[in-house]
N, C-alpha and C positions, 0 to 999 in steps of 0.2 A: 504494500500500500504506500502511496507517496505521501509527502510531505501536506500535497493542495486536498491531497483526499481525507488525510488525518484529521486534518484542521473544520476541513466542510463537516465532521463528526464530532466537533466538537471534543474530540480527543485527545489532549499536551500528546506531543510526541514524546515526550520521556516518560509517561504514561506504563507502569507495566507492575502486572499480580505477580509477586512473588509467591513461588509454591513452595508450602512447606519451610517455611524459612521467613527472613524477618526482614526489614526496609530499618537501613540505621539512620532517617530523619527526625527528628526532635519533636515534630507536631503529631503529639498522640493524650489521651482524655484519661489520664492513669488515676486520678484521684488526687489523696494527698501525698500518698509518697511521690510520684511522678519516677516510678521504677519499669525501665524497659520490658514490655511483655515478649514471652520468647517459649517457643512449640515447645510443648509437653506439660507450662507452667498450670496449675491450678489457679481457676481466676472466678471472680463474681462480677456481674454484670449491675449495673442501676442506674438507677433513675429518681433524681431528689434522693437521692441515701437510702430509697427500696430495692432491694435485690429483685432484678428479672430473672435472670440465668445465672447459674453456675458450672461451670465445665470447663475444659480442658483444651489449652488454644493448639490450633493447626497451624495457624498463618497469619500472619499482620503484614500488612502494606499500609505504612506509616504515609508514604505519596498520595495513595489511595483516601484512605482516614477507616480502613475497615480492617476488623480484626474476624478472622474465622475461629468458630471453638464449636467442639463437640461434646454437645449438652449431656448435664450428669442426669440421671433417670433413663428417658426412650434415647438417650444416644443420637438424637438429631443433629447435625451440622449446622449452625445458624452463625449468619451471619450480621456480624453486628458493626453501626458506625460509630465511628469513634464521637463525632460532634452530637452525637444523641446518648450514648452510654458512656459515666465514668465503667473504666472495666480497672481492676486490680485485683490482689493478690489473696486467695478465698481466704475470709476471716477463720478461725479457731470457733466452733461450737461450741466449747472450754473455758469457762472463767477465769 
């Protein structure tokens, strides 16, 4: 695809999903720690400090703003944006 055709799509040419693996750009929705998310890590997903999801990330594309993880319970892959979920590092059940 060219340069004139990328563009007509609305596309950034440096545009690209990292598989399985992680984008090392600094714009990501971490919370307070603001700790790089990174495949395999255990993570909780929210919204105003409500947990949606919890599961276990695949994939971040930090250029993107979306972080892939596969949900704890039915094992779904859901894909979540970063500008809509802080995502961070799954809290302790444990007092």
């Amino acid at each position: 695809m060219s340069s004139h055709e990328t563009a007509e799509r609305g596309v950034p040419e440096n545009a690209a999903v990292i598989g399985r693996g992680t984008d090392t750009a600094d714009r990501n929705n971490l919370g307070s720690g603001a700790q790089p998310l990174h495949p395999g890590q255990l993570v909780q997903a929210r919204i105003r400090g409500v947990v949606h999801w919890t599961g276990t990330v695949e994939t971040v594309s930090v250029a993107l703003g979306v972080v892939w993880i596969l949900e704890n319970g039915l094992g779904e892959r859901k894909l979540l944006d970063l500008r809509e979920y802080q995502v961070g590092p799954q809290e302790s059940a444990d007092p």
